[in-house]
C-alpha positions in Angstrom: 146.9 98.3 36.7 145.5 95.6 34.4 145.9 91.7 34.5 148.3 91.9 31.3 150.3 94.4 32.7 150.9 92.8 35.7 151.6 89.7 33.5 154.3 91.7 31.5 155.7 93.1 34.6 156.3 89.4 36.2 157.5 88.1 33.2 160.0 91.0 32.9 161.6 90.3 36.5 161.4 86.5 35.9 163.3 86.7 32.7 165.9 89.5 33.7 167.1 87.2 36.6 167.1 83.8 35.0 169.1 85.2 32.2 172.0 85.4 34.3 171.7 82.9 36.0 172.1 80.9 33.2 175.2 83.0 31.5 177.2 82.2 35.2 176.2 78.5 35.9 179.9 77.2 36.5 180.9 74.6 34.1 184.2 73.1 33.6 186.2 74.2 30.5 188.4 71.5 30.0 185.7 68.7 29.6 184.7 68.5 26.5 182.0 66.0 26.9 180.2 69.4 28.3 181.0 71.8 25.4 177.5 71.2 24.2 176.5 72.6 27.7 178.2 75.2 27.7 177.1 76.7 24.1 173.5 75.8 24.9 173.3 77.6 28.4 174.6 80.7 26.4 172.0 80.9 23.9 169.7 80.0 26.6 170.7 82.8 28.1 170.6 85.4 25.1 167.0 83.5 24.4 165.6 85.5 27.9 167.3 88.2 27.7 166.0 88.9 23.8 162.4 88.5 25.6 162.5 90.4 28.7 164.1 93.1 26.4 161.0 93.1 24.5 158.8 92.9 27.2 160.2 96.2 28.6 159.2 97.8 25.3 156.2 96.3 25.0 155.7 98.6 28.0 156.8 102.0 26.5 156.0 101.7 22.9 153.1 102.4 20.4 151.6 99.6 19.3 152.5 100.3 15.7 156.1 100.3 16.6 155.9 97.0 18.5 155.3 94.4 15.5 159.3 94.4 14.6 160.5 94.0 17.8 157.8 91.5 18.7 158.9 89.1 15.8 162.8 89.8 16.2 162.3 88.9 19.5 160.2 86.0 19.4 161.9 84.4 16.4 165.0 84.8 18.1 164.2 82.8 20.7 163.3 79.9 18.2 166.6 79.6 16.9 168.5 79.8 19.8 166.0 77.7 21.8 166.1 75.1 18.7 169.7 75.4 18.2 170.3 75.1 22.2 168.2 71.8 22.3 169.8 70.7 19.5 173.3 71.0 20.9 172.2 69.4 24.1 171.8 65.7 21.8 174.0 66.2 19.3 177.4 68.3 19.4 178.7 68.8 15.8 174.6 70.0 14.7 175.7 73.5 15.7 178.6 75.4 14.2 178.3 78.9 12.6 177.3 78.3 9.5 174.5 76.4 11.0 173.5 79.8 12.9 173.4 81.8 10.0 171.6 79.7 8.2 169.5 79.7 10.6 168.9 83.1 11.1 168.5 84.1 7.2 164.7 83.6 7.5 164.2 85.9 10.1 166.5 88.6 8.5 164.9 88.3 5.0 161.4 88.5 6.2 162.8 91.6 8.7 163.7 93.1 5.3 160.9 92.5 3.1 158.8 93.9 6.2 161.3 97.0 6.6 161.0 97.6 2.9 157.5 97.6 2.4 157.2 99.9 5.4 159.0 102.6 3.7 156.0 102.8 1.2 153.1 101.7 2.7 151.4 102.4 5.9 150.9 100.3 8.9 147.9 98.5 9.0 146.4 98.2 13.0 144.8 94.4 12.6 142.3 94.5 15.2 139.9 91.7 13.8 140.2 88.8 11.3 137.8 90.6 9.0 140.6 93.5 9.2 143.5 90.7 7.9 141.6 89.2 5.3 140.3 93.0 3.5 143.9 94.5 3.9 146.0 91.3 2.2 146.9 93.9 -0.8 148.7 95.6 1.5 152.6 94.6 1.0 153.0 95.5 5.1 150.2 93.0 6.0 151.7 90.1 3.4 154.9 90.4 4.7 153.5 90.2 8.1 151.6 87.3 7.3 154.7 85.7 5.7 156.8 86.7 8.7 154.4 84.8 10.6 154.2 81.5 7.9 158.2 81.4 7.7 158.0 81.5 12.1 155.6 78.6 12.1 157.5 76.9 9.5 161.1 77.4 11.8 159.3 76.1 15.0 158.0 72.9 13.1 161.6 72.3 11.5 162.9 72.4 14.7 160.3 69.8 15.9 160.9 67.4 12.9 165.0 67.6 13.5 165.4 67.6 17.3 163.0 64.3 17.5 164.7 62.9 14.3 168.2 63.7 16.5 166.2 62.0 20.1 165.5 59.3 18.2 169.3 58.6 16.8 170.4 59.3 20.2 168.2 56.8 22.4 170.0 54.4 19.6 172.9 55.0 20.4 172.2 54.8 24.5 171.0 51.6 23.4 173.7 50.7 22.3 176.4 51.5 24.7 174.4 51.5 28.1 172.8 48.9 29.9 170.4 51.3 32.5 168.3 54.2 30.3 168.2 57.0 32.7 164.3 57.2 32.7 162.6 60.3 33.7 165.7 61.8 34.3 166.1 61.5 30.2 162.9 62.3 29.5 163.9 65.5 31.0 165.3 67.1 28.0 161.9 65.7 26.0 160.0 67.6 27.8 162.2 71.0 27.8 162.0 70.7 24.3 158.1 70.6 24.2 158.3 73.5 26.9 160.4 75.7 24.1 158.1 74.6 21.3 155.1 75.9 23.4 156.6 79.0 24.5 157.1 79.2 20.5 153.2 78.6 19.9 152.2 81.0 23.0 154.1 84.0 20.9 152.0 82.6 17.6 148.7 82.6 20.2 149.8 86.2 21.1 150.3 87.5 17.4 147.0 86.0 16.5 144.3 86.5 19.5 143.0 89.9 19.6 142.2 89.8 23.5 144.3 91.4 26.0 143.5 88.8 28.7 144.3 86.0 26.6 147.6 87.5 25.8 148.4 88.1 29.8 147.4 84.7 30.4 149.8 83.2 27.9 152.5 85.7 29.4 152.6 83.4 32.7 152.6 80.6 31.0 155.8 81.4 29.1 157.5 82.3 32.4 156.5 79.0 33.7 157.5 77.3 30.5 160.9 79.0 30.9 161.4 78.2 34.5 160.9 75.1 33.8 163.8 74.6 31.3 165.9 77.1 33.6 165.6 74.3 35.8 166.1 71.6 33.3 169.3 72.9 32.3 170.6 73.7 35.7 170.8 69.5 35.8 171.8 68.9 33.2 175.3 68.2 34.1 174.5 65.4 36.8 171.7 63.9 34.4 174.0 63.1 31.1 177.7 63.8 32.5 178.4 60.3 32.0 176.3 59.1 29.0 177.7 62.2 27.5 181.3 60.4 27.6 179.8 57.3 26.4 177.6 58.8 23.0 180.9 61.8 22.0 183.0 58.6 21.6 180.4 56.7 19.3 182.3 55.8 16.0 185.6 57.3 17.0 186.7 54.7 18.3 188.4 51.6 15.4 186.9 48.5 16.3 189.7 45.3 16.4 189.2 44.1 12.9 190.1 40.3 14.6 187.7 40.8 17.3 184.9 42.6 15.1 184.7 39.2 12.8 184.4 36.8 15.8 182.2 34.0 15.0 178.9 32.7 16.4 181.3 30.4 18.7 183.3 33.2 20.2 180.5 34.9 20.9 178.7 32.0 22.3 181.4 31.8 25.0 181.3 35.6 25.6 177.6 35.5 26.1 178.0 31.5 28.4 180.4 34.0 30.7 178.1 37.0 30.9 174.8 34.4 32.1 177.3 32.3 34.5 179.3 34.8 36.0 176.3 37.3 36.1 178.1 40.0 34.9 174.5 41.9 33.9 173.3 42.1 37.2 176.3 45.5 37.7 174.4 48.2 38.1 175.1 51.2 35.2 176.8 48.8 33.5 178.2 50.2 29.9 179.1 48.2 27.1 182.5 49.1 27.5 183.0 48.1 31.2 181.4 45.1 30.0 184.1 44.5 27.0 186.7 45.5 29.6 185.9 42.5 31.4 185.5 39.7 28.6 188.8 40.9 27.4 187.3 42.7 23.9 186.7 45.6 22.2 183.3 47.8 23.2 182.5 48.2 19.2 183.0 44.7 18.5 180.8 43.5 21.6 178.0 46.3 20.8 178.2 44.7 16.9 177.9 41.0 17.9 175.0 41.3 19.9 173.3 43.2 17.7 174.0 40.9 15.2 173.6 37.5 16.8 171.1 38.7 19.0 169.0 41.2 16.6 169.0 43.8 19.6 170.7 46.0 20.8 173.0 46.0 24.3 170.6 47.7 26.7 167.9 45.1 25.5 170.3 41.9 26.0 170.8 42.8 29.2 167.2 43.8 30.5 166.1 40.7 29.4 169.0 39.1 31.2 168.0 41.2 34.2 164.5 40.4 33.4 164.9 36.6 33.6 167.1 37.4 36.8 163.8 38.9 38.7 161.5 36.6 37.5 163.6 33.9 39.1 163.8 35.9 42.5 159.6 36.6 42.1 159.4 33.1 42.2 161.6 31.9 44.9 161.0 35.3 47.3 157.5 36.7 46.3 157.7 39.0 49.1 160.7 40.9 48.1 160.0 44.7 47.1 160.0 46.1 43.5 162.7 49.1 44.6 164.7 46.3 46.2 164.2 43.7 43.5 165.2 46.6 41.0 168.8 47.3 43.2 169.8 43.5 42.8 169.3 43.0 39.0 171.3 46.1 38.6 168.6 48.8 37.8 169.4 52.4 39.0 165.6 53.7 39.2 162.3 51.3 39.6 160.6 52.8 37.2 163.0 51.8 34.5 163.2 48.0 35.9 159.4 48.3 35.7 159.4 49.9 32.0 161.5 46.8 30.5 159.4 44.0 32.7 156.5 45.4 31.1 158.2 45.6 27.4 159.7 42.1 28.3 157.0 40.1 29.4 154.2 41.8 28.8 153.2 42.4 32.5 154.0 44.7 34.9 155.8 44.0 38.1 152.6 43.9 40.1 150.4 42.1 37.3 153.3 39.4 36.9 153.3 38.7 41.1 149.8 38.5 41.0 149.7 35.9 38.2 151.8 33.9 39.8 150.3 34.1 43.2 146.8 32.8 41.8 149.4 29.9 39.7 150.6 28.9 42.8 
């Protein structure tokens, strides 16, 4: 039994039983601020099992008859890995007509492929100098095609979902005071695990070595795993940011409130230093408007106005200022346990925003002001 069999065979297994796993991961019905969840674990789901399916007849059929169900399969798994991705940052991006269009590619170029098959015969690509003497064959263009228009899908899905990222770390900006870090980045890098998996079936249409195409079989299963695992979180990572982003823009800012002037909002901001009220760990922009007696949009709006940043950068610089005090008056006091009193949930995002703040890092700040002193 060779190494790409055995590849196929793991894969197979791995596949069939995360599959399900996905498709029964309990989630509650009635919260909406997991309906993206929900409609991504399913096509997460019908993304392995598309795969394993192809991998069992990988095992059983001719080489000829494997090109179709190769590509079905694989560009499959695009959309619904792009779409699931998708859904996870941004809940109105997928609806049916977002589906469909999404799947016309793939169904046209099944089509032209199917059609040209019906007149002319299959041509076994075995070397490069094979492709480039057989391009007048219709089956060979369309395959080529096929292979363009699934390069194309995995790049759009690239340029959108980072496009998306990008409006949604805005918006966390804006309504959150603590990023959640690595445990954000998470999605990030399930996204670049899909994209890859995407690029290992491209590796597999285009190497003509067996070995090579084992040794990119394990990597999709680990690839895969990985965002089994990903998504298996994901309630505990964005349950509550989730609330905070679905309600972005729903909500009708006070018109009174929303034109405050520089004064009002010089008293908000003279409460929030003397009372501290930045040093709350999680804090949202909501509990914060809560407190001062005002509405969240109107708050996010004024300090992005009379500030020129947004909420989560007032108050890390606020927090900022707050552990550069303590540096200086306790040098010995730990970075995880300065973090916990200037109301940062993980070190590694206190020591992100002192580094983006001041320009140093925790340790190179301390040891400036050791040698000062």
């Amino acid at each position: 039994m060779d190494f790409t069999f055995q590849s196929f065979e793991i894969l197979i297994i791995g596949l069939m039983v995360m599959g399900p796993i996905m498709a029964i991961i309990p989630v509650g019905k009635n919260d909406v601020r997991l309906k993206g969840y929900r409609i991504a674990l399913l096509l997460m789901a019908l993304s392995f099992e598309f795969l394993g399916c192809y991998c069992l007849l990988k095992a059983k059929l001719p080489r000829e008859l494997l090109f179709i169900p190769f590509f079905i399969s694989s560009h499959i798994q695009v959309v619904l890995l792009g779409l699931a991705h998708l859904n996870l940052i941004n809940l109105n991006i997928v609806h049916r007509k977002q589906v469909a269009i999404n799947f016309l590619p793939m169904l046209t170029c099944a089509a032209l492929y199917g059609i040209s098959r019906c007149f002319f015969p299959f041509v076994h690509l075995s070397s490069w100098q094979v492709l480039f003497s057989s391009m007048s064959n219709p089956t060979v263009l369309a395959r080529v095609l096929w292979l363009l228009v699934y390069i194309g899908q995995i790049l759009y899905y690239a340029v959108v979902f980072f496009r998306e990222e990008r409006i949604y770390s805005r918006a966390l900006g804006n309504w959150t005071s603590d990023m959640p870090g690595s445990k954000y980045r998470l999605a990030l890098f399930s996204f670049i695990g899909a994209l890859l998996a995407g690029s290992d079936s491209v590796c597999i249409c285009l190497t003509l070595d067996e070995f090579w195409g084992g040794v990119f079989n394990l990597l999709m299963l680990v690839f895969y795993s990985a965002m089994c695992v990903f998504y298996i979180q994901y309630p505990a990572i964005f349950y509550n940011i989730y609330g905070l982003i679905s309600k972005d823009g729903k909500e009708g800012a006070d018109n009174t409130v929303a034109q405050q002037s520089e004064m009002d909002w010089e008293e908000s901001k003279n409460r929030i230093i003397a009372e501290k009220l930045y040093l709350t760990e999680g804090l949202t922009v909501e509990q914060l408007a809560g407190t001062l007696g005002i509405n969240k949009n109107s708050l996010s709006k004024a300090i992005n106005t009379m500030e020129g940043v947004n909420f989560n950068t007032f108050i890390g610089r606020l927090r900022i200022a707050e552990a550069q005090a303590i540096m200086n008056e306790a040098p010995s006091t730990s970075f995880a346990e300065l973090a916990m009193m200037v109301g940062f949930s993980e070190q590694s995002n206190f020591s992100r925003q002192f580094k983006a703040i001041t320009g140093f890092t925790p340790s190179e700040y301390r040891r400036n002001l050791t040698s000062s002193n």
